[in-house]
C-alpha positions as CSV (number, residue, x, y, z in Angstrom):
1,X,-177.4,0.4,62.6
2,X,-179.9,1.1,65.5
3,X,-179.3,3.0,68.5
4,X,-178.6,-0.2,70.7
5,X,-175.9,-1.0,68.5
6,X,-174.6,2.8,68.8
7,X,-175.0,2.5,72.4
8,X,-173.2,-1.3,72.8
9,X,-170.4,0.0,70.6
10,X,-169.8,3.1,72.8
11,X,-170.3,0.6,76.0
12,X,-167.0,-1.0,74.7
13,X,-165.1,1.7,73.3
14,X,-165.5,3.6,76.8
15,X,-165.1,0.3,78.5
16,X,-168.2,1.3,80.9
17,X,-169.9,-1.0,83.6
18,X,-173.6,-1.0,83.5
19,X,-173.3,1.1,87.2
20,X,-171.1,3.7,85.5
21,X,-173.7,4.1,82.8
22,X,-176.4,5.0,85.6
23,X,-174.1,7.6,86.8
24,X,-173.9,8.3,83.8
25,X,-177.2,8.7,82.8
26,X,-178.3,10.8,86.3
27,X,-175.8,13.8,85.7
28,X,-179.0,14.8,83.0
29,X,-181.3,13.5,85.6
30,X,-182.3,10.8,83.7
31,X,-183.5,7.5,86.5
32,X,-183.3,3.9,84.7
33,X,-182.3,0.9,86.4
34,X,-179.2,-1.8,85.5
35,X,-181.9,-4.2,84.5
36,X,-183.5,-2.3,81.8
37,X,-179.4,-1.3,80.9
38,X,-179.3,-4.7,80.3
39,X,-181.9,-5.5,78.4
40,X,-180.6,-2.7,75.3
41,X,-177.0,-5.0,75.4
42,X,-179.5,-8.5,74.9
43,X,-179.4,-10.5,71.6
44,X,-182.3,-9.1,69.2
45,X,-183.9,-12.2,69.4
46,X,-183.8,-12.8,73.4
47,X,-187.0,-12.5,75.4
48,X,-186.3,-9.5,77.3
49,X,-185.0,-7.1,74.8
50,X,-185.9,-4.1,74.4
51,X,-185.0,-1.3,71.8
52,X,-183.1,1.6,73.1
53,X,-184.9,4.4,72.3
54,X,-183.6,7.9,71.2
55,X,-184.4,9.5,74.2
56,X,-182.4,7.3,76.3
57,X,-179.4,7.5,73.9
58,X,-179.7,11.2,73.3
59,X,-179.9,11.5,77.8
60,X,-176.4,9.0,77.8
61,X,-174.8,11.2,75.3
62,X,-175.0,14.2,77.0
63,X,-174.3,12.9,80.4
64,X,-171.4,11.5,78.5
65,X,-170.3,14.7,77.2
66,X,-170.5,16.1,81.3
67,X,-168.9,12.7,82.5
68,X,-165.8,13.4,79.8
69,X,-165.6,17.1,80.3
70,X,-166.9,17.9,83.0
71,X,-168.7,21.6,83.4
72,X,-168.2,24.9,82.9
73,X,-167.2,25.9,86.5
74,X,-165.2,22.4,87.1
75,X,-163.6,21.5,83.6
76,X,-162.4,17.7,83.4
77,X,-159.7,16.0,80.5
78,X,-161.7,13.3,78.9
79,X,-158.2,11.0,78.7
80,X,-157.5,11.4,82.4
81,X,-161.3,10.2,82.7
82,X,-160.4,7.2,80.5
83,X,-157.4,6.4,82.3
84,X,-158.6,6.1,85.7
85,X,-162.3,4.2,84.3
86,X,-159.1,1.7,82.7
87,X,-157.2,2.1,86.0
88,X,-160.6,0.5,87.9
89,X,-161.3,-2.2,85.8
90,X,-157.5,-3.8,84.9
91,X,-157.1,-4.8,89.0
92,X,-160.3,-6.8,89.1
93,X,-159.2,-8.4,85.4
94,X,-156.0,-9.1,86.7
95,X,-156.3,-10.1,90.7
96,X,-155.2,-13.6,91.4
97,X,-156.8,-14.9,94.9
98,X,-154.6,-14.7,97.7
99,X,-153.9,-17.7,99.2
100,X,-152.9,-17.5,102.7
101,X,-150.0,-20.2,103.6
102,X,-151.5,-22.1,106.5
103,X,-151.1,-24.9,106.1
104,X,-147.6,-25.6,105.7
105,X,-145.0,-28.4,107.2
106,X,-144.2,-25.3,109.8
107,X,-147.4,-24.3,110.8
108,X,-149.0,-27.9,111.8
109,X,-150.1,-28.6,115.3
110,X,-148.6,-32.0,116.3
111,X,-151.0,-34.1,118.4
112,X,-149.7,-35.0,122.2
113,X,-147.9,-38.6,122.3
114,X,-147.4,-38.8,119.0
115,X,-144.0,-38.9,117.5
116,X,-141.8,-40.7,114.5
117,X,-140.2,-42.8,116.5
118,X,-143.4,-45.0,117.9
119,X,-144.7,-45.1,114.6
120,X,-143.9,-48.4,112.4
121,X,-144.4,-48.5,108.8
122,X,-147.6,-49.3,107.5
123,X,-147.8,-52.7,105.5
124,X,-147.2,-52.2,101.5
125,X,-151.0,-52.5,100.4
126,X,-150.7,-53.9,96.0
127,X,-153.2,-52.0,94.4
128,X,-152.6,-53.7,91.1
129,X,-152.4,-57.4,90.9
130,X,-150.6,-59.5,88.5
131,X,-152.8,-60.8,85.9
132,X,-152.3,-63.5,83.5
133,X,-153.9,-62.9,80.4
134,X,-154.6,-66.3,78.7
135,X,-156.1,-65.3,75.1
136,X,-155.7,-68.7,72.9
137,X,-152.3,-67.4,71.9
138,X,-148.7,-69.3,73.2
């Protein structure tokens, strides 16, 4: 097991975003990018992986530790932490788009002059025609 694994597995397990992790990571004053996040969560065998090296996992873990408990002078409980990192992602999961009701029967604009009573039936148009299938059979 290699640290990218150790750090994907963490990833899930904390259920972090790859912005989180650069918050993260600059409580120890540590500067990396999303991209190069990224690139440690790629397939082994993708072009633009790279291997996560110990200095970078050693820099998320103790950020992680500050991130979880906080400090000294401003204390933190890691579950309330985990509740509200939950609490941010499960709306986004969850959110159906809100589709805004105008166009409805109500809400249509009728056009001047027009009206149901000057308006005659439109001709019965057969859209499938009777076909006589004539296969050698009787």
């Amino acid at each position: 097991m290699n640290n990218n694994d150790i750090f994907k597995k963490l990833r899930v397990a904390l259920q972090l975003r790859d912005d989180q992790i650069v918050e993260i990571l600059n409580l120890v004053d540590f500067r990396i990018s999303k991209g190069e996040i990224g690139n440690f969560f790629r397939n082994a065998d993708h072009p633009k992986y790279m291997e996560c090296g110990d200095q970078v996992l050693r820099n998320f873990l103790n950020g992680l530790v500050i991130h979880l408990r906080g400090t000294k002078e401003n204390p933190k409980n890691p579950m309330d932490v985990l509740k509200q990192n939950k609490a941010a992602i499960e709306p986004k999961i969850f959110e159906k788009p809100k589709v805004k009701a105008e166009n409805t029967k109500t809400n249509l604009k009728k056009k001047p002059g027009s009206s149901p009573k000057n308006k005659k039936p439109a001709p019965k148009l057969s859209v499938v025609e009777k076909i006589k299938f004539k296969n050698g059979k009787k």
